[in-house]
C-alpha positions as CSV (number, residue, x, y, z in Angstrom):
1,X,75.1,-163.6,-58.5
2,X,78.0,-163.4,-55.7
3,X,79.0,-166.5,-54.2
4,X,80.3,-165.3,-50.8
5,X,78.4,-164.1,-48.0
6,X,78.3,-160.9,-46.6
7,X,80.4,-162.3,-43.2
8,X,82.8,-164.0,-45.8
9,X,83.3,-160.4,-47.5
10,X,83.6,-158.6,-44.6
11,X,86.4,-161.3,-43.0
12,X,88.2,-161.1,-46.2
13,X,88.4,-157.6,-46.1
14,X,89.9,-157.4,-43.2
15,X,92.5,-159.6,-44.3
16,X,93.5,-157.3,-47.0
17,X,93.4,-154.6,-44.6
18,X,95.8,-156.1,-42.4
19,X,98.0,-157.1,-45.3
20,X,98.4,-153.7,-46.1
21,X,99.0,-152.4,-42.3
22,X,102.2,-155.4,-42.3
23,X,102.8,-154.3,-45.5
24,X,103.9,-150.4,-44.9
25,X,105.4,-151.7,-41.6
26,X,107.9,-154.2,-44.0
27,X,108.2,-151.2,-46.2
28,X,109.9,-149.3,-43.5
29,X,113.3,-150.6,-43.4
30,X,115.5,-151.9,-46.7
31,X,116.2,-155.4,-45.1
32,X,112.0,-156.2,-44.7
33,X,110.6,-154.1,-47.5
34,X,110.3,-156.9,-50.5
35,X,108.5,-159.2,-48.1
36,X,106.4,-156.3,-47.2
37,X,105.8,-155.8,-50.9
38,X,105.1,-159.3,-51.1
39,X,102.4,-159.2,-48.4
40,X,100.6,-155.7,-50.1
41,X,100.6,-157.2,-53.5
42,X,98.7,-160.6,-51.7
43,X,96.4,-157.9,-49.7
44,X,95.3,-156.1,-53.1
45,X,95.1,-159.8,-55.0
46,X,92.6,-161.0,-51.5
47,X,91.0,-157.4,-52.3
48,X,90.2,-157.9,-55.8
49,X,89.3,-161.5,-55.8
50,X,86.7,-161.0,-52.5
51,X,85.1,-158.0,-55.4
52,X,85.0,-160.3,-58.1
53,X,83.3,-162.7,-55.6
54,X,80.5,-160.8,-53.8
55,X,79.6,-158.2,-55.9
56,X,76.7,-158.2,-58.9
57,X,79.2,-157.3,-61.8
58,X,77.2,-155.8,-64.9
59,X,79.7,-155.6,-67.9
60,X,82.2,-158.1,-66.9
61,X,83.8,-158.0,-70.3
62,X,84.4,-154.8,-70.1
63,X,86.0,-154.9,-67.0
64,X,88.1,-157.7,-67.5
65,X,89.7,-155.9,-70.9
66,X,90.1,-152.8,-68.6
67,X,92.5,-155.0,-66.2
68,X,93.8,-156.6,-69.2
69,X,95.1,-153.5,-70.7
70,X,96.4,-151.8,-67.6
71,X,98.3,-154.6,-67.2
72,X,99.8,-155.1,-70.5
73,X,100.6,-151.4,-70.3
74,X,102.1,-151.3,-66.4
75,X,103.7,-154.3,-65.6
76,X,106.6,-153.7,-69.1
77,X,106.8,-149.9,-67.6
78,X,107.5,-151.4,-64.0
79,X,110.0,-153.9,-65.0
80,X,111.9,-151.9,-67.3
81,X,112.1,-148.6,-65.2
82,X,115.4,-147.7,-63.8
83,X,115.5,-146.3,-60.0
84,X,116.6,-143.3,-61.3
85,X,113.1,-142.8,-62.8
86,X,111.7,-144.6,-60.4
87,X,110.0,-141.0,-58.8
88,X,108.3,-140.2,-61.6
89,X,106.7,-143.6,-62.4
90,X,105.3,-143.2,-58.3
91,X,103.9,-140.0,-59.3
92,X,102.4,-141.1,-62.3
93,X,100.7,-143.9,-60.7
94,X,99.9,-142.0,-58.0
95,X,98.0,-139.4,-60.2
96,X,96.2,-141.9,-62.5
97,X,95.0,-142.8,-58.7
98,X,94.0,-139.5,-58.0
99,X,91.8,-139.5,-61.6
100,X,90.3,-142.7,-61.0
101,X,88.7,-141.9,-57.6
102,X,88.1,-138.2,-59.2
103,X,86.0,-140.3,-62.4
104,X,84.3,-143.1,-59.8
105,X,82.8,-139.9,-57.7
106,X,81.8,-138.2,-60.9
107,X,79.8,-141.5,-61.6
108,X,78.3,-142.0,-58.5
109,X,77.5,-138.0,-58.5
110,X,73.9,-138.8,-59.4
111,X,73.0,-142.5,-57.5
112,X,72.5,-140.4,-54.3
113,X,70.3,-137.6,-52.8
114,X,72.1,-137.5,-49.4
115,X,74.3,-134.1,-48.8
116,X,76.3,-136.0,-47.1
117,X,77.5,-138.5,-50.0
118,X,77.4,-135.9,-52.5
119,X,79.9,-133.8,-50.0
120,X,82.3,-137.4,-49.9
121,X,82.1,-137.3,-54.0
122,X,83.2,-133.5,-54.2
123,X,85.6,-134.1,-52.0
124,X,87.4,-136.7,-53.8
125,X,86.6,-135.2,-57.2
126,X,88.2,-132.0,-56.2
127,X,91.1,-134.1,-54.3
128,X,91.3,-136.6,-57.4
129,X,92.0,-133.8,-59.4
130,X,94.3,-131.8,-58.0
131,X,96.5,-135.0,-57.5
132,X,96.1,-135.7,-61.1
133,X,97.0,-132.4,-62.4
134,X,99.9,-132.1,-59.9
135,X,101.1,-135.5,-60.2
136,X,101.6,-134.6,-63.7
137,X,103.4,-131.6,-63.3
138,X,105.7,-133.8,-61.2
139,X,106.6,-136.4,-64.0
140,X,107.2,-133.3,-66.5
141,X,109.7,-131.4,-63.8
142,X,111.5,-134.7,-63.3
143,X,111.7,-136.3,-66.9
144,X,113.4,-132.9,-67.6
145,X,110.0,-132.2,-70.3
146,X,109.3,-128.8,-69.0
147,X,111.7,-126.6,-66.8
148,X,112.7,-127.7,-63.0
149,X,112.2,-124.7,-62.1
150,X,109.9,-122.7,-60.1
151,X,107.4,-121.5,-63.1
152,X,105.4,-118.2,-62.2
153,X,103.8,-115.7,-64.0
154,X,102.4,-112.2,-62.6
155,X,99.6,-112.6,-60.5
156,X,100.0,-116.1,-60.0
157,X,98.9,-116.0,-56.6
158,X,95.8,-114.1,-56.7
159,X,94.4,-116.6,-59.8
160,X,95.7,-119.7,-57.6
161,X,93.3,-118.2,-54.4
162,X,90.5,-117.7,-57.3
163,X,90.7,-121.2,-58.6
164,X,90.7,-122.6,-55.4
165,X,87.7,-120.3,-54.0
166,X,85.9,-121.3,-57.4
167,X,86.5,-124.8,-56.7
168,X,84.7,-124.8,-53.7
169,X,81.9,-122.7,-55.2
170,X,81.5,-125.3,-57.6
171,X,81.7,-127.8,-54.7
172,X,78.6,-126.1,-52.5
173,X,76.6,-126.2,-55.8
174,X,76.9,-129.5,-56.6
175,X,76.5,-130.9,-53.0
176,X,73.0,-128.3,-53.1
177,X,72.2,-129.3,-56.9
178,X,74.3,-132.4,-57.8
179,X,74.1,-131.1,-61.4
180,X,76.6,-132.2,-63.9
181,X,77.5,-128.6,-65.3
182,X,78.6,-128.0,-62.0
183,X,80.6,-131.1,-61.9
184,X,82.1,-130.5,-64.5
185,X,82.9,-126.8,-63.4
186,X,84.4,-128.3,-60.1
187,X,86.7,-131.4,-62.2
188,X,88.2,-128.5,-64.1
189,X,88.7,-126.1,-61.5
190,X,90.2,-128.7,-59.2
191,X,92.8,-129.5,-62.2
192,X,93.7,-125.8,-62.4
193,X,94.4,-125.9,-58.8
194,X,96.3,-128.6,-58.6
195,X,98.8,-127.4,-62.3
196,X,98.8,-124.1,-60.4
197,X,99.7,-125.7,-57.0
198,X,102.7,-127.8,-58.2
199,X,104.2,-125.1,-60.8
200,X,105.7,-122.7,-58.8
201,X,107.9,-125.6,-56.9
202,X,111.3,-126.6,-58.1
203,X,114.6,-128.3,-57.4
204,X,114.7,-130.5,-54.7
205,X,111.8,-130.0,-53.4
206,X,109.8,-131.7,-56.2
207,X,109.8,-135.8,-54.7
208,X,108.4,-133.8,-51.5
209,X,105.4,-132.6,-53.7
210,X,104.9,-136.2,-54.9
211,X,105.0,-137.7,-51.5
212,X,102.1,-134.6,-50.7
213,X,100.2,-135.6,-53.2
214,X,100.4,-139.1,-52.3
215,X,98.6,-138.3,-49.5
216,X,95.9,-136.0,-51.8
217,X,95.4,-139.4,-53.5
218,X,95.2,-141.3,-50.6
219,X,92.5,-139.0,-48.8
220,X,90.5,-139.1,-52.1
221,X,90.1,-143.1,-52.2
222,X,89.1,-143.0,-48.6
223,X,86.6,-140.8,-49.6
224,X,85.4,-142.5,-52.5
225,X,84.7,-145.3,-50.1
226,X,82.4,-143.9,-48.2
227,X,81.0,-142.8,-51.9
228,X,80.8,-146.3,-52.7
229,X,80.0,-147.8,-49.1
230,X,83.2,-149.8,-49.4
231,X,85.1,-150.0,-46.3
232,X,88.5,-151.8,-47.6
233,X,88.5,-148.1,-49.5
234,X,88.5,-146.5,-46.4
235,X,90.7,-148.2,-44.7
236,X,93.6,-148.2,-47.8
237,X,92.9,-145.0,-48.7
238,X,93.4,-143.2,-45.1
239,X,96.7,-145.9,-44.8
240,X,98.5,-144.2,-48.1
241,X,96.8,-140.4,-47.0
242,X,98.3,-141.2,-43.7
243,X,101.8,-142.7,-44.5
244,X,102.1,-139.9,-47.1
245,X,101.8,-137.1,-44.9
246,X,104.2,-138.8,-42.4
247,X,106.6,-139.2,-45.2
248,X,106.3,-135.5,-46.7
249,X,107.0,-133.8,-43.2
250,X,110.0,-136.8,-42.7
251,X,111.5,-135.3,-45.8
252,X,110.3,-132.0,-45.3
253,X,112.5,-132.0,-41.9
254,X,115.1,-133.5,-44.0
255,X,115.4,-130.4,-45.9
256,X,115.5,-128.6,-42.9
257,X,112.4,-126.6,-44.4
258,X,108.9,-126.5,-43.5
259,X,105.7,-127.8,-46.1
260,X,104.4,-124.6,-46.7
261,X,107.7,-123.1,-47.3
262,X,108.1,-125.8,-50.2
263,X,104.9,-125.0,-51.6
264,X,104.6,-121.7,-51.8
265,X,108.5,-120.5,-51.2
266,X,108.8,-119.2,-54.9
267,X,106.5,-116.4,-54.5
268,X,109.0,-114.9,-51.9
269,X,112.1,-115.9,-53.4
270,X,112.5,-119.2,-51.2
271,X,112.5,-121.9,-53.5
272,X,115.2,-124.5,-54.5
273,X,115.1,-122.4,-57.6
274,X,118.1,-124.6,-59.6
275,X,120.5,-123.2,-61.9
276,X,122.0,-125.0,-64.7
277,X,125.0,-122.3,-65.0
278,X,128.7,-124.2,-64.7
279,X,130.8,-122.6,-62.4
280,X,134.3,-121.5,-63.5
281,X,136.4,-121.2,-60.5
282,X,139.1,-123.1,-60.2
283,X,139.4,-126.2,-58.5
284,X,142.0,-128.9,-57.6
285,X,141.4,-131.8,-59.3
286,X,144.2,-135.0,-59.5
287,X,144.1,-138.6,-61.3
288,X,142.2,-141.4,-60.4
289,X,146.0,-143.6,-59.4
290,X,146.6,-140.8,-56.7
291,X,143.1,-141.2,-55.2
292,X,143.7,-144.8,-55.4
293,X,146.8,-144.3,-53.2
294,X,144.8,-141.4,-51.0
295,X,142.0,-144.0,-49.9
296,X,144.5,-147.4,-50.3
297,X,146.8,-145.5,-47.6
298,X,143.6,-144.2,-45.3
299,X,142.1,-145.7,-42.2
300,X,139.0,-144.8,-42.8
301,X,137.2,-144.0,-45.4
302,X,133.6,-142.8,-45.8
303,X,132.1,-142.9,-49.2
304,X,128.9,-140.5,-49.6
305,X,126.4,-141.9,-52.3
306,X,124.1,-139.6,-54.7
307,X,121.9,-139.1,-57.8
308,X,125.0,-139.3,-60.0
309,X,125.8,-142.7,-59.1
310,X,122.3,-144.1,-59.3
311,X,122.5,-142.0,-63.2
312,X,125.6,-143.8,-63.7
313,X,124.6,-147.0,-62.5
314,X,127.8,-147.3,-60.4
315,X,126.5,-149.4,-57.2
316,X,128.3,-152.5,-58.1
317,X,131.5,-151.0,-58.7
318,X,131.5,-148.9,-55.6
319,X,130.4,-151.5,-53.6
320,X,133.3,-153.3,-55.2
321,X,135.8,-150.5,-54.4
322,X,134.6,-150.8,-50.4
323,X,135.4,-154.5,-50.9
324,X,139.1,-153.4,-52.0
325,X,139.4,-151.4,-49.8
326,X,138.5,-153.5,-46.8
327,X,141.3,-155.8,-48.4
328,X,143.6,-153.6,-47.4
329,X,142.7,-153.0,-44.0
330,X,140.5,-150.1,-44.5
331,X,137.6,-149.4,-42.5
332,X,134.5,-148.2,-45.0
333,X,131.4,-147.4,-44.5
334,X,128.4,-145.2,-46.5
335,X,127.1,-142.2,-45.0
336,X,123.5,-142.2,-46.3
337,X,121.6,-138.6,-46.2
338,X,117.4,-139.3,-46.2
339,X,116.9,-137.6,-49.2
340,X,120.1,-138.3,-51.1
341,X,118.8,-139.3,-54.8
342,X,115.3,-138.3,-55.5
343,X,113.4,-140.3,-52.8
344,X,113.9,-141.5,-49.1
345,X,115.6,-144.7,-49.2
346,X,116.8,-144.5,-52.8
347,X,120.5,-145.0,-52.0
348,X,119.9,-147.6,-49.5
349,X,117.9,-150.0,-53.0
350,X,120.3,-148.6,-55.1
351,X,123.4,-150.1,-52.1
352,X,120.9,-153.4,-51.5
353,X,121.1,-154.1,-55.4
354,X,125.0,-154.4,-55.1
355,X,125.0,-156.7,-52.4
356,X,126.3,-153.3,-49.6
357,X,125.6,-155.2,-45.8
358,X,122.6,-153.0,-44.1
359,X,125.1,-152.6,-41.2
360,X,127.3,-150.5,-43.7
361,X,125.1,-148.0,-43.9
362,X,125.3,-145.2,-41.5
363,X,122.3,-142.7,-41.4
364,X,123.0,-138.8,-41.1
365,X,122.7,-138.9,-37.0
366,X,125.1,-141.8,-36.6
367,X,127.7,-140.7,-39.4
368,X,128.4,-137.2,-38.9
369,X,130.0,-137.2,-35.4
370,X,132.8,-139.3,-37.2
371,X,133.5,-137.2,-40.0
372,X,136.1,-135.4,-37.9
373,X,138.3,-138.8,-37.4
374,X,137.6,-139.4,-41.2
375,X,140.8,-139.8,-43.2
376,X,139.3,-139.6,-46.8
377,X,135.8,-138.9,-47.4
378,X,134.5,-139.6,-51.4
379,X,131.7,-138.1,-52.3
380,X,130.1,-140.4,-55.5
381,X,127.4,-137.8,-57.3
382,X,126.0,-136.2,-54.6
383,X,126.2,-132.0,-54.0
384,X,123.5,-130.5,-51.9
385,X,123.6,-133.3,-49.3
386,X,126.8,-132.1,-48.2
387,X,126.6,-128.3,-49.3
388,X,128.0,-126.3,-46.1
389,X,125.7,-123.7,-47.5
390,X,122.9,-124.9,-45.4
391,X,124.7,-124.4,-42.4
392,X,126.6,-121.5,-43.2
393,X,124.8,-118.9,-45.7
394,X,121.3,-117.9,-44.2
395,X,120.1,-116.9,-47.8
396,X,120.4,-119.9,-49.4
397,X,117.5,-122.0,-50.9
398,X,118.7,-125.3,-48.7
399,X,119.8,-123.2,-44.9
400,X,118.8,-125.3,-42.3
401,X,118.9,-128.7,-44.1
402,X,120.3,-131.3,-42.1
403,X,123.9,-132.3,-44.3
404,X,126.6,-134.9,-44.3
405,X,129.0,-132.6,-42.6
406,X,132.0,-133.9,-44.8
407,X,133.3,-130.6,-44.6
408,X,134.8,-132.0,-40.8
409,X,136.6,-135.3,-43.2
410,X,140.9,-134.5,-43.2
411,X,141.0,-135.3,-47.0
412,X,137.7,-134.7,-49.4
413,X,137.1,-136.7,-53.0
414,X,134.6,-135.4,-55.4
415,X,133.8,-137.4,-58.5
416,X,131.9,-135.3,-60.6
417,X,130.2,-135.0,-63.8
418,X,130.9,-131.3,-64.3
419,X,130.8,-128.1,-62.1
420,X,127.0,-127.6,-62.9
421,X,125.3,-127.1,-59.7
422,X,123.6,-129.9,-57.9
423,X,119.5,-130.5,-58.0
424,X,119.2,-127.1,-55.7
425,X,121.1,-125.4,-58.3
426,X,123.5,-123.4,-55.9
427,X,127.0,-123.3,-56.0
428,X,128.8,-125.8,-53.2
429,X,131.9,-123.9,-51.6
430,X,133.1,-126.8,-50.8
431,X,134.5,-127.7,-54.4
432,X,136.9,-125.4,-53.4
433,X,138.3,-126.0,-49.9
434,X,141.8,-126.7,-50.0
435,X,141.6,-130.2,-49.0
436,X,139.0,-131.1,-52.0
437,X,140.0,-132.9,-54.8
438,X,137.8,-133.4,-57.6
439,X,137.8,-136.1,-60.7
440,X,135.8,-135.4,-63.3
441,X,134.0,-138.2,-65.2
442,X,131.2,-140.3,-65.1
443,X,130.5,-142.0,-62.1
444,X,130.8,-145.6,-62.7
445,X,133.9,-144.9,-65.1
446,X,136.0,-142.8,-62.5
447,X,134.8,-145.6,-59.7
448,X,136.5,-148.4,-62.4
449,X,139.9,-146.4,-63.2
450,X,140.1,-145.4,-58.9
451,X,139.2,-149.5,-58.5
452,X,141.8,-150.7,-61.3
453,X,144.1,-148.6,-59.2
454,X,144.0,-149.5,-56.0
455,X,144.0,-153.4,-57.1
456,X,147.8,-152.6,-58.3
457,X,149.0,-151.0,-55.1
C-alpha cells in the first residue's frame, strides 16, 4: 500500500526534477560541478525514495537484491576508475541505460492496446538498443580490445540502410500486432544498427559517439516514461537527450567537423582513421637540465596539457613545475583545448585534482592570441590539439579543427612518449620545426627530471 499521496508524489517529483536542472547547470563549469553532482545524486535519492513510497511494489525482494547488486558491482568500478578510463565507464553506463529502458518497453509491450503507447515502446526499444550495442562498441575501441579504427567491410553501407529499414519494419508490425516475434525481430535489428552505426568510427572521434549516444539513451527513457505514465522519466530522460546533443555538436565544432561527417566519414575516406606507425624522421631532441634552463630563463611560459599526462598521472608534478616556475618570476599559465584527453573538461579535473587555480586556465579563444608573445610553450602529451595540419593540409582527417596554435610560441617543448602518432593517427609537422625540441619519456618522469632541474638553477 503507498503511503504518499498522489499531490505528495507529484511535489516530490518535481523536486527531483529541479535537482537535476541545478544539477547540469553545476555541472557546467569545474569550480561548481561536485556541488552539482551533489545536488543530482540527492535528485535521483528524492526520485527513488518518492517510488518506493507511492507505488504498489510486487516482488520487493527481488528488487531490493537487484539494487543490492548493482551496487556492490558499481560503486568499487566508480571508485577505483582512473580519469583516463573514465570515457569508457560513461559509455558503459550509458548503454546498460539504453538496455534497461530497451527491456522495461519490451515488458510493458503487451499491458497496452493503444498505438500510441506501443509506438513510445518501439521507440525506446529500438533507441535502447542501438545505444546498447553502440555503447559497447565504444568501451571496446577505447579499452584498446578491438581495433580504434574505422572497421568496414564491403557493402557495409547498403546492410547498415537494410538493418535500419528492417528495424522500422519490425517497428510498424509491432505497433499494428504488438506480437513478441516481432519484438524480438525489432530488439535484434536495433542492436545490429547500432554495432553497425558505431564501427565504422575511429580515432578521435569516438568520445563524440559516446556523447551521441548519450543522447540515444536519454531520448529512450523519456520515452519509456510516457510507456510507463511516469513523468520524472520524462522530464530526466529529455534533460540527458537534450544536454547530450548540445554536447556532441559542442565537440563536434571542436573538431572543426560536422556529426554526420563523424559518423559516416569512413565510407569516404574522412575518418580520424589512426595509425599506430612510428615516424622516423629526425627530430631535435635535448636533456631535461637545458629545458629547465629554457623555461627558468623565459617570461612566459604556456604549458599545453594532454592524454599523455592524464596516462602518466603527471598533474601534481606539472602543477608543481608552474609553481617553480612562478618562483622565479615566470608568468604560467595552461592553454586548455575542449577536447584535449578523451572528454570535454578532462584536463580541467585532471588540473582541479592538483590543486591548478581555475583562473590558470586559459580556453582555446582566450589563449591563442598570446602564443605569438609566448617565450617557451611545453606541450605535456598532447598531439592533435596542436597539429598545424588542421589548419594547413586540407586532406587531413582533423582540417578545420579549432588548435592551440603553438606553432606562433618563439621556443616549442614536446615531452613525448615516442614518435607514434597522436589519437588521429597523423603525423604532426610540427615535431619537426626548427624551434621544437622534444624529450622523450614518460610524462610524469620527464616533468620530475625538468622540475629537479629547475629547483637547482
Amino acid at each position: 500500500m503507498s503511503v504518499l499521496d498522489p499531490v505528495w508524489t507529484a511535489l516530490l517529483y518535481l523536486v527531483a526534477a529541479v535537482c537535476f536542472i541545478l544539477a547540469l547547470k553545476g555541472l557546467s563549469s569545474p569550480r561548481t560541478a561536485r556541488r552539482g553532482n551533489a545536488i543530482g545524486a540527492a535528485g535521483a535519492l528524492v526520485a527513488v525514495a518518492t517510488v518506493f513510497l507511492s507505488a504498489r511494489l510486487e516482488n520487493m525482494a527481488l528488487i531490493l537484491a537487484a539494487i543490492g547488486v548493482g551496487a556492490a558491482l558499481a560503486v568499487p568500478v566508480a571508485r577505483r576508475v582512473q580519469m583516463t578510463q573514465m570515457p569508457q565507464l560513461v559509455a558503459l553506463f550509458n548503454g546498460v541505460g539504453g538496455g534497461a529502458a530497451a527491456l522495461i518497453a519490451v515488458l510493458e509491450l503487451g499491458h497496452s492496446a493503444d498505438p500510441w503507447v506501443r509506438l513510445a515502446v518501439v521507440f525506446t526499444m529500438l533507441v535502447g538498443a542501438v545505444s546498447f550495442a553502440g555503447s559497447a562498441v565504444t568501451v571496446a575501441k577505447l579499452q584498446e580490445l578491438i581495433s580504434t579504427r574505422p572497421l568496414l567491410f564491403p557493402g557495409m553501407p547498403v546492410v547498415m540502410m537494410v538493418a535500419l529499414a528492417g528495424a522500422l519494419g519490425a517497428g510498424a508490425l509491432v505497433v499494428v500486432a504488438g506480437t513478441a516475434g516481432w519484438a524480438a525481430a525489432l530488439l535484434l535489428l536495433g542492436l545490429a544498427a547500432g554495432l553497425l552505426l558505431v564501427l565504422p568510427v575511429g580515432g578521435a572521434d569516438v568520445p563524440i559517439v559516446i556523447s551521441l549516444l548519450n543522447a540515444f539513451t536519454g531520448l529512450a527513457v523519456a520515452a519509456s516514461g510516457i510507456v510507463l505514465g511516469n513523468v520524472l522519466l520524462l522530464v530526466a530522460g529529455t534533460l540527458v537527450g537534450a544536454s547530450g546533443t548540445i554536447l556532441t555538436k559542442v565537440m563536434a565544432s571542436a573538431m572543426g567537423r560536422g556529426v554526420a561527417g563523424i559518423m559516416f566519414g569512413a565510407f569516404k575516406g574522412g575518418s580520424t582513421a589512426g595509425s599506430t606507425t612510428a615516424s622516423d624522421r629526425p627530430v631535435r631532441s635535448s636533456s631535461a637540465e637545458d629545458i629547465a634552463v629554457e623555461l627558468g630563463y623565459a617570461q612566459r611560459v604556456v604549458i599545453v596539457p594532454g592524454y599523455g599526462l592524464a596516462v602518466a598521472q603527471g598533474q601534481h608534478t606539472v602543477a608543481e613545475l608552474a609553481t617553480a616556475l612562478m618562483a622565479r618570476g615566470v608568468e604560467v599559465s595552461f592553454a586548455i583545448h575542449p577536447v584535449a584527453g578523451r572528454m570535454p573538461g578532462h584536463m580541467n579535473v585532471l588540473l582541479a585534482e592538483a590543486n591548478v587555480p581555475y583562473d590558470a586556465l586559459r580556453e582555446l579563444e582566450e589563449v591563442n592570441p598570446e602564443f605569438a608573445t609566448t617565450d617557451v610553450a611545453l606541450v605535456v602529451g598532447a598531439n592533435d590539439v596542436v597539429n598545424p595540419a588542421a589548419k594547413s593540409s586540407p586532406g587531413s582527417p582533423i582540417y578545420g579543427m579549432p588548435i592551440l596554435e603553438v606553432i606562433q610560441a618563439r621556443q616549442v617543448v614536446f615531452l613525448k612518449r615516442s614518435m607514434r602518432p597522436g589519437f588521429a593517427g597523423i603525423e604532426n609537422e610540427l615535431l619537426h620545426d626548427p624551434k621544437t625540441t622534444l624529450l622523450f619519456g614518460d610524462a610524469k618522469e620527464s616533468l620530475s627530471r625538468v622540475l629537479g632541474a629547475v629547483k637547482t638553477l
